[in-house]
Z-matrix of the N, CA and C atoms (Angstrom, degrees):
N
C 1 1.455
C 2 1.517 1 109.62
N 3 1.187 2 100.58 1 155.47
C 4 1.990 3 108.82 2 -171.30
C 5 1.798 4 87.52 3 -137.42
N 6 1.836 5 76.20 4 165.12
C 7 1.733 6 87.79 5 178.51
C 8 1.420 7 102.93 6 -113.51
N 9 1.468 8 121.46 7 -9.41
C 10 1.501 9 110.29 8 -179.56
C 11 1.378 10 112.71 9 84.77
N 12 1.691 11 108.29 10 17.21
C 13 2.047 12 114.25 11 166.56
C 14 1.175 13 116.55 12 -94.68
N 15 0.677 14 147.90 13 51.76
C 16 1.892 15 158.27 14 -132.66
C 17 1.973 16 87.23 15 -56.40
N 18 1.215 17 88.11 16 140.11
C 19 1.598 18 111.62 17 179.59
C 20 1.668 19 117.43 18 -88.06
N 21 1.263 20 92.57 19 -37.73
C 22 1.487 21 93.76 20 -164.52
C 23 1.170 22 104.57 21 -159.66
N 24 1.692 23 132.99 22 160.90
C 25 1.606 24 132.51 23 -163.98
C 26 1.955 25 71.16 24 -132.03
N 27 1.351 26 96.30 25 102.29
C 28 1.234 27 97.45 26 152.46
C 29 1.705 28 138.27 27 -115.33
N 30 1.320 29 133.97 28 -131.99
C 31 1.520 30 128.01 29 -166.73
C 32 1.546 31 119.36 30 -151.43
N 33 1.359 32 115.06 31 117.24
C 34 1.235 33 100.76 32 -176.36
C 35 1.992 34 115.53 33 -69.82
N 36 1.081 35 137.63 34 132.66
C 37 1.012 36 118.82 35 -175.81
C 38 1.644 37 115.50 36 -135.63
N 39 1.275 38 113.80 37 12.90
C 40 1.221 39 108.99 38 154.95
C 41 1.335 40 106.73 39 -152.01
N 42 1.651 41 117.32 40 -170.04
C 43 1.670 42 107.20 41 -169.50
C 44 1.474 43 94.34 42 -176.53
N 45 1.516 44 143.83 43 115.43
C 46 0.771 45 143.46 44 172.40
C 47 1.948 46 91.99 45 -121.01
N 48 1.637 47 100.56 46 127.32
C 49 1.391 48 112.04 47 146.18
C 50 1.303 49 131.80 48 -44.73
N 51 1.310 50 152.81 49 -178.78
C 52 1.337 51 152.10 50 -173.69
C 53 1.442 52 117.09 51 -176.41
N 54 1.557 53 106.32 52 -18.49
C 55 1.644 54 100.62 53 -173.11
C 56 1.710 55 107.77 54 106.11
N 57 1.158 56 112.46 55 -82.73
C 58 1.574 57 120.91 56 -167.30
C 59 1.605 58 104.57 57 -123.37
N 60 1.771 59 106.13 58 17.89
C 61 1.131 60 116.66 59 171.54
C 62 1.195 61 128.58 60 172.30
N 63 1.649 62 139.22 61 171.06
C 64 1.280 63 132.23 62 -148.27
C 65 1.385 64 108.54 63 -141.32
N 66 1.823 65 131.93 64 136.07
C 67 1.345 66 105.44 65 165.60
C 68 1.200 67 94.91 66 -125.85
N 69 1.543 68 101.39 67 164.07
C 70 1.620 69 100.28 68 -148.55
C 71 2.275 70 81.60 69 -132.58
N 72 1.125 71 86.49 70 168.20
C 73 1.663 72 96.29 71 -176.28
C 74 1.741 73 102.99 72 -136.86
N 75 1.340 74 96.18 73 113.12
C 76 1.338 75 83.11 74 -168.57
C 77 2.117 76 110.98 75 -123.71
N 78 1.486 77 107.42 76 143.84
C 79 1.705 78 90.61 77 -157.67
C 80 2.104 79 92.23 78 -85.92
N 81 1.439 80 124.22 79 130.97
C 82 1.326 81 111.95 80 153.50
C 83 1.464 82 93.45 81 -155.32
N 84 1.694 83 121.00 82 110.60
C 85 1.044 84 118.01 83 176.46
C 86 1.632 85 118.05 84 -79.37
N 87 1.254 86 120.61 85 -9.61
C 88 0.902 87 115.74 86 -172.36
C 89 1.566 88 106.74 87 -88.22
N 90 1.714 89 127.56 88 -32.71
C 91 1.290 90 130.58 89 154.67
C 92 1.296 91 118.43 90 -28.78
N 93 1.762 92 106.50 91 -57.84
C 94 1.448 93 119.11 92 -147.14
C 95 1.497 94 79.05 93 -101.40
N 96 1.443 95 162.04 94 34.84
C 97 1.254 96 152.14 95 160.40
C 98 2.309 97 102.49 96 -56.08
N 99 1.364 98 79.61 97 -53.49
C 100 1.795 99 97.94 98 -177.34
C 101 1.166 100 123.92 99 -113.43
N 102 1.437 101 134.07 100 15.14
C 103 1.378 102 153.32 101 126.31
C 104 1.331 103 137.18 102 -31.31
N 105 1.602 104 98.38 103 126.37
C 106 1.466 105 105.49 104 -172.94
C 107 1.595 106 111.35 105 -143.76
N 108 1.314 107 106.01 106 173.36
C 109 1.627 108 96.25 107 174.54
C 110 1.447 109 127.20 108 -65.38
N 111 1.839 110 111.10 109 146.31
C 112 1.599 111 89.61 110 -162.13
C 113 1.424 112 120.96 111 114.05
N 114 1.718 113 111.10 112 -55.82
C 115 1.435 114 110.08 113 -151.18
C 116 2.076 115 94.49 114 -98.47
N 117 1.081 116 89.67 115 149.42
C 118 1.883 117 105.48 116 -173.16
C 119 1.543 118 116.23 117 -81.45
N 120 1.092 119 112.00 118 116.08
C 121 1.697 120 127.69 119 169.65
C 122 1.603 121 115.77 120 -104.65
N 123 1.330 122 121.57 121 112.15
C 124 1.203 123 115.78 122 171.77
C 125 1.330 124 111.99 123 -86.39
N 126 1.502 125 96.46 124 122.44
C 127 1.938 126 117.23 125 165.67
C 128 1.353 127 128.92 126 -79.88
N 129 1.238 128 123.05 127 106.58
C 130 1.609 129 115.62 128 -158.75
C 131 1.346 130 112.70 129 26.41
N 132 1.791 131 117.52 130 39.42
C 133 1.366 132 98.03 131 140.24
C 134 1.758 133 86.91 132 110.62
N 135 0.775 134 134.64 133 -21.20
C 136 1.621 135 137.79 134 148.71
C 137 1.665 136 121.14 135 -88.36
N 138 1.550 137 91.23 136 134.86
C 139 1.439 138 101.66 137 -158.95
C 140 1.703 139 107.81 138 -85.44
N 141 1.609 140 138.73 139 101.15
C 142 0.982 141 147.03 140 150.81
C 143 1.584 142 143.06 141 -81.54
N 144 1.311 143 115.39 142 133.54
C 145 1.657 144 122.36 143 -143.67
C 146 1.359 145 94.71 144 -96.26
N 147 1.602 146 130.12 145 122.46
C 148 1.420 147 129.64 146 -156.79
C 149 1.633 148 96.62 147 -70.42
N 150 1.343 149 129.49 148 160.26
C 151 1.394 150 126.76 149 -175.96
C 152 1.848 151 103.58 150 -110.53
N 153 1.574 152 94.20 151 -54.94
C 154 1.862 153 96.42 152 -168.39
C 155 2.459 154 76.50 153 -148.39
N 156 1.386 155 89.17 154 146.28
C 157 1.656 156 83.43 155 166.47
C 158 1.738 157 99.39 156 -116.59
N 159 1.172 158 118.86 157 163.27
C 160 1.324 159 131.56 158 -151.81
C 161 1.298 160 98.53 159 -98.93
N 162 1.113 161 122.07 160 156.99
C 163 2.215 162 122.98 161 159.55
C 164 2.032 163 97.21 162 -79.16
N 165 1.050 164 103.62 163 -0.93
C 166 1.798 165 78.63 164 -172.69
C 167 2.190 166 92.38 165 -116.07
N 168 1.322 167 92.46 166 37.69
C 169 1.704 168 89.41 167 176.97
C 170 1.320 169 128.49 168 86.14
N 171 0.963 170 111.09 169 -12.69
C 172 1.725 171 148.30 170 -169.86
C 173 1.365 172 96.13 171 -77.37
N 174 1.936 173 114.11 172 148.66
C 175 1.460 174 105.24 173 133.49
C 176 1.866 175 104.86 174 -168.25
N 177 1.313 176 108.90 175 164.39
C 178 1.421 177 116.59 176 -150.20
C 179 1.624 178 100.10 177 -91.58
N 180 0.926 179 104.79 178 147.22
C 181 1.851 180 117.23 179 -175.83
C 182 1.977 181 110.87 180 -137.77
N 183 1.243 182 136.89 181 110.16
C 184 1.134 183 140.29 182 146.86
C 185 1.539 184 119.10 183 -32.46
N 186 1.273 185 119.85 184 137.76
C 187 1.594 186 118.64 185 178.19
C 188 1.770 187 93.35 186 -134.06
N 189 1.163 188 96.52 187 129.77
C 190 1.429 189 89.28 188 173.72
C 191 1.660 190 124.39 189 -95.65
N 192 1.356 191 143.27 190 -164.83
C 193 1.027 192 123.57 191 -163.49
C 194 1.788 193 112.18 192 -92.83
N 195 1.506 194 104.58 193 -16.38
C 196 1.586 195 124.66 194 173.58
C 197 1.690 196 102.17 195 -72.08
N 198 0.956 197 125.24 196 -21.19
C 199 2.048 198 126.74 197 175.64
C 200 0.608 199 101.89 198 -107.44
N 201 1.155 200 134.70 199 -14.80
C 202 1.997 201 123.33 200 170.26
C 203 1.675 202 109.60 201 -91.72
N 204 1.271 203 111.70 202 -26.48
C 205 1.446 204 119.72 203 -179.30
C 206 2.159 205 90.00 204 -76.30
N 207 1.137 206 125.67 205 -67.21
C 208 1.300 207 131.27 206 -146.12
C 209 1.680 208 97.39 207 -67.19
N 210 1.455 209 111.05 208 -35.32
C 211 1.735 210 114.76 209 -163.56
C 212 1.543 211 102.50 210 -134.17
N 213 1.508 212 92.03 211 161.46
C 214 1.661 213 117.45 212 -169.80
C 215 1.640 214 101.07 213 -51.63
N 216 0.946 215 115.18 214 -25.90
C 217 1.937 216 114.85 215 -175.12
C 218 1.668 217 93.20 216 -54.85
N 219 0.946 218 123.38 217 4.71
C 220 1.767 219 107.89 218 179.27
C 221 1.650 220 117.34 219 -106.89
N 222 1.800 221 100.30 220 13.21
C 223 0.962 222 118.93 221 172.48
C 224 1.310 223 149.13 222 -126.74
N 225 1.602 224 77.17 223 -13.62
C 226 2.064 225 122.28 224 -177.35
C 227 1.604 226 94.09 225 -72.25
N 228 1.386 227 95.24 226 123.17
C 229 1.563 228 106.63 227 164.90
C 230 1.749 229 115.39 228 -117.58
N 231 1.233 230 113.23 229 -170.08
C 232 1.354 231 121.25 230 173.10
C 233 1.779 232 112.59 231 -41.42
N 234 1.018 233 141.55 232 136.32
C 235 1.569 234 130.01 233 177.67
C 236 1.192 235 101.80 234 89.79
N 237 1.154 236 139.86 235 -32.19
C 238 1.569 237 138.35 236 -171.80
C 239 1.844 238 105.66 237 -49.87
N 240 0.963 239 106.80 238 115.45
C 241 1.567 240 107.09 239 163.77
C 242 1.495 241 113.61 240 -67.39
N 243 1.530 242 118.38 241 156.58
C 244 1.579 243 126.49 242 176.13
C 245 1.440 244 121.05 243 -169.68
N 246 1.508 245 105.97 244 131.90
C 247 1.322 246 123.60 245 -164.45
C 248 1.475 247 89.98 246 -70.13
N 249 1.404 248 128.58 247 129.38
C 250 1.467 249 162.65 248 140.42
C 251 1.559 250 118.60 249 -57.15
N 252 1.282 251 123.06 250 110.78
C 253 1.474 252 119.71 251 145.89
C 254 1.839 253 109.91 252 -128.48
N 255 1.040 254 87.40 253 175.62
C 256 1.881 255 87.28 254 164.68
C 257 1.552 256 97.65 255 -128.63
N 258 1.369 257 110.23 256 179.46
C 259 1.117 258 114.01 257 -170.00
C 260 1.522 259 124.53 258 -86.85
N 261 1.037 260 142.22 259 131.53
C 262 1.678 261 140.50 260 -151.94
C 263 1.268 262 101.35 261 -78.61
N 264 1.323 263 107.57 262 143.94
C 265 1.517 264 147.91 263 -174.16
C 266 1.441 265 88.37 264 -83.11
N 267 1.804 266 101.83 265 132.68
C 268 1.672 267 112.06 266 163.39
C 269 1.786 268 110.49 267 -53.94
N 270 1.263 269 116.11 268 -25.90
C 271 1.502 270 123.41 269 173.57
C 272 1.520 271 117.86 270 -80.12
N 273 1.117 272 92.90 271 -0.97
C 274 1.720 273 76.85 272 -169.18
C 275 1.556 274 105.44 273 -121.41
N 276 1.902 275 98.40 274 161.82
C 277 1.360 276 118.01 275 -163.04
C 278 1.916 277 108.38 276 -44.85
N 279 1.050 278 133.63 277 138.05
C 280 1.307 279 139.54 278 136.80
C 281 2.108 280 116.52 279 -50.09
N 282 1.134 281 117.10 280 67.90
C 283 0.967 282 129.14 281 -143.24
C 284 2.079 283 92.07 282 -89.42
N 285 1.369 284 97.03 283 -43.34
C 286 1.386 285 93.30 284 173.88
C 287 1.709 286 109.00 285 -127.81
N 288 1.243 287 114.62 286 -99.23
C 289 1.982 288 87.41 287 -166.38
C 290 2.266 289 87.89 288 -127.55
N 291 1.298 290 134.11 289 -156.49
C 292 0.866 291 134.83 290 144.28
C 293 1.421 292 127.95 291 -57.89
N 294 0.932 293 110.30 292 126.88
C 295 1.829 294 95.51 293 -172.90
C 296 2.323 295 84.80 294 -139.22
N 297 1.595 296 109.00 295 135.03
C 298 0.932 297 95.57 296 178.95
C 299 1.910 298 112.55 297 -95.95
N 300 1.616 299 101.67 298 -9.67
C 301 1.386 300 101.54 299 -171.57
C 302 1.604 301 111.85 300 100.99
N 303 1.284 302 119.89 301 10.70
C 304 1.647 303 131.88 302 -156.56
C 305 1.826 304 91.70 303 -112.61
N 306 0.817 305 137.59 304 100.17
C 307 1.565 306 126.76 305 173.40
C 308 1.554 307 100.79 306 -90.31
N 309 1.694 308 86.05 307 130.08
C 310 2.033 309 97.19 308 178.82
C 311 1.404 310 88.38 309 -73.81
N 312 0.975 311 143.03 310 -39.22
C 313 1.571 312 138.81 311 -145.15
C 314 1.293 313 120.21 312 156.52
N 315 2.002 314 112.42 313 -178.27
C 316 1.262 315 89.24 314 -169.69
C 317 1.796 316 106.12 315 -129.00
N 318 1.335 317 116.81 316 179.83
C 319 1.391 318 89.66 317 -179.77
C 320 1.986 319 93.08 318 -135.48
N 321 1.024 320 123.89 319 -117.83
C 322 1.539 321 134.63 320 -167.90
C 323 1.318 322 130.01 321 -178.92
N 324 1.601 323 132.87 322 151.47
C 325 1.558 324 107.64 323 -161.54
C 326 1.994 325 69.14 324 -104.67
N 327 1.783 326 63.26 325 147.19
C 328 1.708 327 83.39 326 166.31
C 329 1.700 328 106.46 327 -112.99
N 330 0.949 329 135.94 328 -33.82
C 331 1.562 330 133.13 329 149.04
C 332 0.993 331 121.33 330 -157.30
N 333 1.892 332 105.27 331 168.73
C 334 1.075 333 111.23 332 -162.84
C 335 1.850 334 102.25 333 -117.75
N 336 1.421 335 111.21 334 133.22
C 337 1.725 336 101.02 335 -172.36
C 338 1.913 337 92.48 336 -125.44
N 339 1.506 338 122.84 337 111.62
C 340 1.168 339 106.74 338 175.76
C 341 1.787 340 102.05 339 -102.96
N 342 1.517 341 105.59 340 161.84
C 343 1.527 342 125.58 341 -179.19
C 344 1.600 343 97.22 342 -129.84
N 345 1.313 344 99.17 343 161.16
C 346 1.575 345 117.66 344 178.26
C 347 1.862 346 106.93 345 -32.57
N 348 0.818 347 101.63 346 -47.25
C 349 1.444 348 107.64 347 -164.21
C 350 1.845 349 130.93 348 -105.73
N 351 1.684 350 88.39 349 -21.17
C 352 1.529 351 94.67 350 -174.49
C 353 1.388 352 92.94 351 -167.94
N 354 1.573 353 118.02 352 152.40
C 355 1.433 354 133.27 353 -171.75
C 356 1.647 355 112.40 354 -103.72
N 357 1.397 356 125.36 355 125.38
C 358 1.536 357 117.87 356 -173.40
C 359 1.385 358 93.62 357 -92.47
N 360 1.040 359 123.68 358 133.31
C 361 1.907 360 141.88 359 172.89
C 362 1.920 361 96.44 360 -102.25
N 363 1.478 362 98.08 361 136.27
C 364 1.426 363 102.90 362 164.13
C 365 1.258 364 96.88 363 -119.15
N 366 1.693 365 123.23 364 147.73
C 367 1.484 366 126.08 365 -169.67
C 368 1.527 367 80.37 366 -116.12
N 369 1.370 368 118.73 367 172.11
C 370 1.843 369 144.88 368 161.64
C 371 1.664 370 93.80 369 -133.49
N 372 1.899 371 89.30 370 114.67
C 373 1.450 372 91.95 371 163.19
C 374 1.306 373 124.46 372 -121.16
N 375 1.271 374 130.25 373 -159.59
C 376 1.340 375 122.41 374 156.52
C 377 1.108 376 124.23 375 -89.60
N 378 1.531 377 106.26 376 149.06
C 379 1.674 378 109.47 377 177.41
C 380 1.362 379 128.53 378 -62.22
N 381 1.221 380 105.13 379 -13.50
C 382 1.812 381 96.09 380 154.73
C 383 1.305 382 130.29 381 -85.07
N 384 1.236 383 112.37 382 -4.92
C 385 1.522 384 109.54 383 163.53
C 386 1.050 385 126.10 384 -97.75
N 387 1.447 386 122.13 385 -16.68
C 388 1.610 387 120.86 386 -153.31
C 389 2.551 388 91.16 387 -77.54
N 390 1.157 389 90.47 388 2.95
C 391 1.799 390 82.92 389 176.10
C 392 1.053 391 109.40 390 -79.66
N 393 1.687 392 128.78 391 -27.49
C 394 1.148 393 125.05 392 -167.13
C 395 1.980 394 107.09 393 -94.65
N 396 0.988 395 88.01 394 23.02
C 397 1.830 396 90.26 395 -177.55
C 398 1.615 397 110.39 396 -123.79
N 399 1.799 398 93.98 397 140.27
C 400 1.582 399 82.17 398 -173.18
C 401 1.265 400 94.30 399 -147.73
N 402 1.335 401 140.27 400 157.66
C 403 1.423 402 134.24 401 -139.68
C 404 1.569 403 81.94 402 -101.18
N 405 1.358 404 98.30 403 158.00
C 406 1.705 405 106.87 404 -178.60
C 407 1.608 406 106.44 405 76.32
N 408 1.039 407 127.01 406 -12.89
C 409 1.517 408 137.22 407 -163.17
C 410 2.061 409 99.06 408 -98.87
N 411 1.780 410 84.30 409 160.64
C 412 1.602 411 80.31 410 169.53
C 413 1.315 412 133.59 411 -97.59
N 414 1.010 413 129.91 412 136.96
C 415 1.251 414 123.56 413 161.96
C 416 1.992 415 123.41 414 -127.45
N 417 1.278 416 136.37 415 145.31
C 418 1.437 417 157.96 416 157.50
C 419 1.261 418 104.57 417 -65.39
N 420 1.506 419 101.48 418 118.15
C 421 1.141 420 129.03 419 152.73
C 422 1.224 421 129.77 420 -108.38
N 423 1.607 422 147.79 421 106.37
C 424 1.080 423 128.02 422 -170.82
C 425 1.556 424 119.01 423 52.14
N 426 1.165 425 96.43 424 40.80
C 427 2.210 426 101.65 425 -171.38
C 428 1.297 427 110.78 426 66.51
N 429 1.739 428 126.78 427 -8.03
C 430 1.120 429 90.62 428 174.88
C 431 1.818 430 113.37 429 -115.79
N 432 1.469 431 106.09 430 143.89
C 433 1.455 432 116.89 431 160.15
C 434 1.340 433 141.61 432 -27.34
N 435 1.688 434 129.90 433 76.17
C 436 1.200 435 114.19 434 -168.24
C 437 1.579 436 97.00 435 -139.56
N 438 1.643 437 98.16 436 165.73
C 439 1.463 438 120.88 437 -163.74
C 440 1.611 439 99.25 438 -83.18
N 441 1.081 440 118.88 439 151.19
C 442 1.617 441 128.89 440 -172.71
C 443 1.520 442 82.56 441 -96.79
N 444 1.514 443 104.08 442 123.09
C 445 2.036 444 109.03 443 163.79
C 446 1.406 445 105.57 444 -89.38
N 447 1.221 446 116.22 445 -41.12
C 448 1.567 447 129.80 446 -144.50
C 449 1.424 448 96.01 447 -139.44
N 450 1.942 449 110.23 448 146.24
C 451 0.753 450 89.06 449 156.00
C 452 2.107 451 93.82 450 -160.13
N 453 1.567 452 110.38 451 171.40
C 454 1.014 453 111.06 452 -169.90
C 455 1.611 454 110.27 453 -134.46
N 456 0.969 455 102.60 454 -167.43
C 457 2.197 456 114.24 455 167.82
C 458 1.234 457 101.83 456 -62.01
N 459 1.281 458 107.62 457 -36.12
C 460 2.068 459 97.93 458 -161.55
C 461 1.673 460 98.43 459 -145.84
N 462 0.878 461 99.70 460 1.49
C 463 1.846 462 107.91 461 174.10
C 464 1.386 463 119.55 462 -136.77
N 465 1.636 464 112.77 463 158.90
C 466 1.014 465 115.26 464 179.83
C 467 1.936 466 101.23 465 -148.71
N 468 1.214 467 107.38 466 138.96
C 469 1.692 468 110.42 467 179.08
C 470 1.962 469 117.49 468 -90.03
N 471 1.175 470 105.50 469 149.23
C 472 1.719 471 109.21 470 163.70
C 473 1.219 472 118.46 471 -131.12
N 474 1.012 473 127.24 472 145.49
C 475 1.488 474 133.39 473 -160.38
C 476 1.623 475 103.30 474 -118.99
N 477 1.834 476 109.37 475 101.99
C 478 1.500 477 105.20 476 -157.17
C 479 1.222 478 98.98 477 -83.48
N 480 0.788 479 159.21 478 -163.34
C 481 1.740 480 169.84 479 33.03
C 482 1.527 481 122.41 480 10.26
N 483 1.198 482 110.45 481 156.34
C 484 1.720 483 102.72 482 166.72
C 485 1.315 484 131.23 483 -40.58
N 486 1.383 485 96.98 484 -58.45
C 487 1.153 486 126.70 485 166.61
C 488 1.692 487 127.06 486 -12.97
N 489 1.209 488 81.67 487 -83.97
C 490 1.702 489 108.36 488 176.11
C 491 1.609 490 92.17 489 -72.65
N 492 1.063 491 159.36 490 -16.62
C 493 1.242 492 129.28 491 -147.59
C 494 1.707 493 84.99 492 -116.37
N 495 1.660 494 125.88 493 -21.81
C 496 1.467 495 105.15 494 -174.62
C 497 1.467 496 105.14 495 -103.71
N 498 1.560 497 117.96 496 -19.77
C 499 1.486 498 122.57 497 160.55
C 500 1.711 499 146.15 498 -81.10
N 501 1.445 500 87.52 499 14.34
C 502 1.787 501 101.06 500 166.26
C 503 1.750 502 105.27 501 -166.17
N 504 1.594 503 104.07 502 -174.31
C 505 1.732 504 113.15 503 -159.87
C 506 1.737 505 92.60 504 -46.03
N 507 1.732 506 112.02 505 -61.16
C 508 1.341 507 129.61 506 -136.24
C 509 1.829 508 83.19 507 -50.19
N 510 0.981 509 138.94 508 -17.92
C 511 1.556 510 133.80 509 -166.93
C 512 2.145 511 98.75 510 -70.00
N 513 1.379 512 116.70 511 -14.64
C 514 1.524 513 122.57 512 -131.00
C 515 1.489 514 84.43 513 -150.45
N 516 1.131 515 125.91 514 -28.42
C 517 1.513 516 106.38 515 -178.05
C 518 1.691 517 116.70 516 -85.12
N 519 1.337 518 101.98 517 132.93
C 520 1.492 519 122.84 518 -178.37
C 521 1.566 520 106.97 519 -84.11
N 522 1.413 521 100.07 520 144.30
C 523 1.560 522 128.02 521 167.99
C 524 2.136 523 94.98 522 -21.48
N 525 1.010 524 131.38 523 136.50
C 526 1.361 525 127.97 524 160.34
C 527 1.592 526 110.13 525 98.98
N 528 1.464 527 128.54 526 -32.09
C 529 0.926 528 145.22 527 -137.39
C 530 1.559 529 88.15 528 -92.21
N 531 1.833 530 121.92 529 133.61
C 532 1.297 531 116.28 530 175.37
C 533 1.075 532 114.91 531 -99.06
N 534 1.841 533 112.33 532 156.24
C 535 1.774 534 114.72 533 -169.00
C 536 1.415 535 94.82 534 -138.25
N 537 1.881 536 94.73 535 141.75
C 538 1.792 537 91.00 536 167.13
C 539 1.406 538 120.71 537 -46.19
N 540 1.562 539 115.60 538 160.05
C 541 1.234 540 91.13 539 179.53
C 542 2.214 541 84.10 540 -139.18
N 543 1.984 542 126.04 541 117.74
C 544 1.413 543 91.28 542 139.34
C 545 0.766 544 144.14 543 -119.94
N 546 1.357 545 151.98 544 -172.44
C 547 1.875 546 137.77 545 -171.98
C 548 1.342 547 93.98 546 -90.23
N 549 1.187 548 112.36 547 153.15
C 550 1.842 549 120.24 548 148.63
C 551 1.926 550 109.67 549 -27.18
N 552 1.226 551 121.73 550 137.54
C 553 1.771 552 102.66 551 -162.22
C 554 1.733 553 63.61 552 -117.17
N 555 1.161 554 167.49 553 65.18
C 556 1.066 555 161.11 554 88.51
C 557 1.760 556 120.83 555 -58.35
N 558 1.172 557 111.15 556 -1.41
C 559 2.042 558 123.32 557 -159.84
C 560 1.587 559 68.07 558 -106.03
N 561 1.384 560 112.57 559 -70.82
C 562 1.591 561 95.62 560 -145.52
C 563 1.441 562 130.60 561 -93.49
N 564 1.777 563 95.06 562 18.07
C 565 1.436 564 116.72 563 151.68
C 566 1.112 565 134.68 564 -58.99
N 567 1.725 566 98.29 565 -30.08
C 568 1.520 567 122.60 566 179.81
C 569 0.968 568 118.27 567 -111.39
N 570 1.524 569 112.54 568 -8.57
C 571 1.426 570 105.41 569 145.59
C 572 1.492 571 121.30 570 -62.85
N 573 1.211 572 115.40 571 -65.59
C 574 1.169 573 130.05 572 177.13
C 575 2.003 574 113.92 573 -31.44
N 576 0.708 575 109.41 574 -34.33
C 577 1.723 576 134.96 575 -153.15
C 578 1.861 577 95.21 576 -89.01
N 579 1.183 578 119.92 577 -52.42
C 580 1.084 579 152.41 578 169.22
C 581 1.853 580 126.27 579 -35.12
N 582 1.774 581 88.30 580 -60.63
C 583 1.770 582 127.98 581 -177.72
C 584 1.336 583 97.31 582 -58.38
N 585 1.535 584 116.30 583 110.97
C 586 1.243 585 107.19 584 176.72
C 587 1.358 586 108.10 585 -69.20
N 588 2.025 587 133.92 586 143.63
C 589 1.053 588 115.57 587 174.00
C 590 1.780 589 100.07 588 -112.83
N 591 1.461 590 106.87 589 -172.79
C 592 1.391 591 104.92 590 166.62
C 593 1.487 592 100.38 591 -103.23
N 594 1.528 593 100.41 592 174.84
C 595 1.463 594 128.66 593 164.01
C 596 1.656 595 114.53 594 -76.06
N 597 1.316 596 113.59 595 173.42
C 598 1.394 597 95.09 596 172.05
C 599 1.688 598 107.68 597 -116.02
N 600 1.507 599 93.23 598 36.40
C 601 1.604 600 97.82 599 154.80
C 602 1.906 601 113.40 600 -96.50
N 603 1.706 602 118.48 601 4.26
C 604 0.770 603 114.78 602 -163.51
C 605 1.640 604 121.78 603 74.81
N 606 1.628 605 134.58 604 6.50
C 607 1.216 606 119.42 605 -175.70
C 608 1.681 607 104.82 606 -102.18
């Protein structure tokens, strides 16, 4: 589990093909400070299982062909920047919302409007997600945690801060550019919960 505080703006720096999958080498020393094989780093917001960590800060992660199909990693090459977390400590703060590291999908900025103080982002998503979004509500972007300002049929707005805008991608991403995207996984619990099912008497 992640909280969606991004740790570190790190770098993709290597990339081997595979066929039905990809391993990617990615530099964040501050991730990999206490890293080992095994332990989970979310990559813009998709959750990846460390493979070997590197001596130069680095460490290698498998993508399979279902996370490369669902999220932007099926596009990230060498140079690619990427928001860094590791996975949260039973001790530690809930700093932004639950985030499991699972991306439903992805969507795109459709613009960018900055003000003195903070930049409004409009996302384009898909129509199967936009049910699970509700203004004031949370949603993941690229791993990180932000409040829904706005919202529409097929879009929804975030209202960045400094903050966020010089310490991860969303500071750097251009009009067009696609971002993980996951819902609150509390919406579609209740969705789920909700769905009337049958029995398997058929009634």
């Amino acid at each position: 589990m992640f909280t969606g505080i991004v740790e570190e703006l790190g770098e993709i720096v290597g990339r081997e093909d595979l066929g039905d999958a990809a391993r990617l080498v990615i530099r964040g020393p501050i991730v990999t400070s206490d890293a080992g094989h095994g332990d989970s780093i979310a990559v813009n917001g998709v959750c990846l299982t460390v493979v070997d960590v590197l001596a130069d800060g680095s460490f290698s992660a498998d993508v399979m062909a279902e996370t490369l199909n669902r999220s932007s990693l099926n596009g990230a090459d060498v140079g690619t920047r990427v928001n860094l977390e590791r996975a949260a400590a039973v001790s530690s703060r809930l700093g932004g919302h639950i985030v499991q590291g699972h991306v439903d999908g992805t969507g795109h900025i459709v613009s960018r409007t900055p003000s003195e103080h903070w930049t409004v982002v409009r996302i384009g998503l898909p129509e199967t997600l936009s049910r699970y979004i509700v203004e004031k509500g949370s949603i993941t972007v690229d791993g990180v945690s932000l409040t829904v300002s706005g919202l529409g049929p097929d879009w929804f707005e975030v209202s960045l801060i400094p903050t966020t805008l010089d310490l991860t991608t969303l500071g750097r991403a251009e009009v067009g550019a696609p971002v993980n995207l996951e819902v609150d996984v509390i919406a579609k619990y209740v969705e789920r919960l909700m769905t009337p099912t049958k029995n398997p008497d058929g009634d």
